[in-house]
C-alpha positions in Angstrom: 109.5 -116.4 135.7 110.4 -119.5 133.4 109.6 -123.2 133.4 112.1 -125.7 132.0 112.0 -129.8 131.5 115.5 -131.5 131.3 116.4 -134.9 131.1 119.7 -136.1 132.3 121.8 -139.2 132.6 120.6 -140.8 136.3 122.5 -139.9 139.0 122.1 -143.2 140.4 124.1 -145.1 137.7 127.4 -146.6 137.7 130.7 -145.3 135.6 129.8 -145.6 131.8 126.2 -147.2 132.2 123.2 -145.8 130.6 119.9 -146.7 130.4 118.6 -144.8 134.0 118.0 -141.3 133.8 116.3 -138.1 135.8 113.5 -136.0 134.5 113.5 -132.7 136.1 110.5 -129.9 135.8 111.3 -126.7 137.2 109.9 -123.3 137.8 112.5 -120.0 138.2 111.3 -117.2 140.0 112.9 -113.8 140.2 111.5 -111.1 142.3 113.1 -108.8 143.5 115.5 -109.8 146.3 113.9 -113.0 146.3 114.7 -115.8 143.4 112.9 -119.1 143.6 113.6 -122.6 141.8 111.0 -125.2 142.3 110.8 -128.5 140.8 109.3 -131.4 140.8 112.1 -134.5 139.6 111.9 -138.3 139.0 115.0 -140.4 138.9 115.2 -143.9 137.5 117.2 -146.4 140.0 118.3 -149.9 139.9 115.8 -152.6 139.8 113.2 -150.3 138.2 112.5 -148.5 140.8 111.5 -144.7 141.0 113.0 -141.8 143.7 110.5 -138.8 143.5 111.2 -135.4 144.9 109.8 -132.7 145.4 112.3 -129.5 145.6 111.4 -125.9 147.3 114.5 -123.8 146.9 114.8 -119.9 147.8 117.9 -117.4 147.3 118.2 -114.1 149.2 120.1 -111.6 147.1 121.6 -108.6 149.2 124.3 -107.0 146.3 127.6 -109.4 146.0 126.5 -111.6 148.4 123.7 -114.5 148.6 121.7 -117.3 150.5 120.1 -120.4 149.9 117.5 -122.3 151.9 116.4 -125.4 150.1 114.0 -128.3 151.4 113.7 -131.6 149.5 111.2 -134.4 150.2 111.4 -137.7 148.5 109.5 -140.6 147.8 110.6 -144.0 147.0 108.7 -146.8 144.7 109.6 -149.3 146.9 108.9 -148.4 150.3 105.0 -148.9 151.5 105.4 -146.0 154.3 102.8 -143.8 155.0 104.8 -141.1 155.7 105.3 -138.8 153.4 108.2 -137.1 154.9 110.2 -139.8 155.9 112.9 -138.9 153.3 114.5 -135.7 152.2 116.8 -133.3 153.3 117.7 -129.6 153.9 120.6 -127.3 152.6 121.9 -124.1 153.2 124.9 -122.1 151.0 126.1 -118.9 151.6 127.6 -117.4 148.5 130.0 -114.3 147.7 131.1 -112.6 144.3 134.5 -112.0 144.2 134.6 -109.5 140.8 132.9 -110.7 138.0 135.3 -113.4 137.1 134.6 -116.0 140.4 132.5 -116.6 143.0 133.1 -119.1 146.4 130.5 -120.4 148.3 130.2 -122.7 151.7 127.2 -125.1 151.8 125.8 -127.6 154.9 123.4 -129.8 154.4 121.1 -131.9 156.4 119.9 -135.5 154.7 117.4 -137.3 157.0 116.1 -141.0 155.9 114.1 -143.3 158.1 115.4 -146.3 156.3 119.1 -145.5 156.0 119.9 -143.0 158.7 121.0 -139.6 158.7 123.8 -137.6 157.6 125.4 -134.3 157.9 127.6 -132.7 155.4 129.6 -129.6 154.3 131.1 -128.1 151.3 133.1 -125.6 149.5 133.1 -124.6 145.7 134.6 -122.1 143.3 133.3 -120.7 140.4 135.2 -119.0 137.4 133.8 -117.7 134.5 136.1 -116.6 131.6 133.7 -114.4 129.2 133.4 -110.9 130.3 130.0 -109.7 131.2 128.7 -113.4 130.4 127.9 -116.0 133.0 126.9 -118.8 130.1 130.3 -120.4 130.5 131.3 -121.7 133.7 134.3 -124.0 135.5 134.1 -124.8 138.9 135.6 -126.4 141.7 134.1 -128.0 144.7 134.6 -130.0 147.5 132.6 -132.0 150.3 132.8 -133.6 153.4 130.5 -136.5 154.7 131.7 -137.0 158.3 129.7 -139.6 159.4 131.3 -141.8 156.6 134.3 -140.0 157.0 134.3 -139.2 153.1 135.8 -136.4 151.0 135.3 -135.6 147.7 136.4 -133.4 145.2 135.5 -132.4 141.6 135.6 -130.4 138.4 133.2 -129.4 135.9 132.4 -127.5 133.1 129.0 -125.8 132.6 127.8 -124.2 129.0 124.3 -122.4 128.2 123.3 -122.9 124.6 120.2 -120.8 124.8 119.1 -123.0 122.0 115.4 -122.4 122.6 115.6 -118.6 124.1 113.6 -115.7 121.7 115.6 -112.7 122.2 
């Protein structure tokens, strides 16, 4: 098991503004067939307000080929509700190694909000990673759509473990 802090740019900010961020606290879990990543996250949003979550997120491991079940709860700053579960969400990804090179997966998720309404939405990514034997450098792919809003989306990233704390 490990426990890790991060703090990230806010994903609640516009293009090129700073100043909001996230702070993330998060416990891995690996046992056996059964990985968990918990983690308790606090996100700075416009107006000075503050989106809690609470995150409780399980992968099933069967050889070359996975599943997720993950359920989020949120708070808000702002809102006086007494509800604690008025805002969250739930997501499910099924995931499949092809080699050790790539992976695909297909995600649906499940975002419920008593304040802003519901919404469904789906997804596909790809994952390559060039370094033989190492997954510590990764480019992926992915892809959603949102069809409430009728939305699609698709991006590109780049993913690099430093291990600049690790004892080996």
């Amino acid at each position: 098991d490990s426990f890790s802090l991060q703090m990230t740019k806010g994903a609640h900010t516009e293009h090129g503004e700073w100043g909001r961020y996230s702070y993330n606290f998060m416990w891995t879990g690996h046992h056996g067939w059964m990985n968990t990543l918990y983690s308790a996250n606090m996100h700075e949003l416009p107006d000075g307000y503050k989106q809690y979550e609470i995150s409780l997120g399980h992968r099933m491991n069967a050889g070359w080929f996975s599943a997720d079940v993950d359920l989020c709860n949120r708070f808000f700053s702002e809102r006086k509700s007494n509800n604690p579960f008025s805002s969250g969400f739930f997501m499910t990804r099924l995931s499949a190694e092809m080699g050790r090179y790539a992976s695909a997966q297909v995600k649906a998720s499940y975002d419920f909000d008593r304040v802003i309404g519901d919404r469904f939405q789906t997804g596909i990514a790809f994952e390559f990673f060039p370094y033989k034997g190492s997954r510590d450098l990764r480019l992926h792919l992915q892809g959603s759509y949102i069809p409430k809003e009728d939305i699609t989306a698709l991006g590109i990233g780049l993913k690099w473990n430093c291990h600049l704390f690790t004892k080996q």
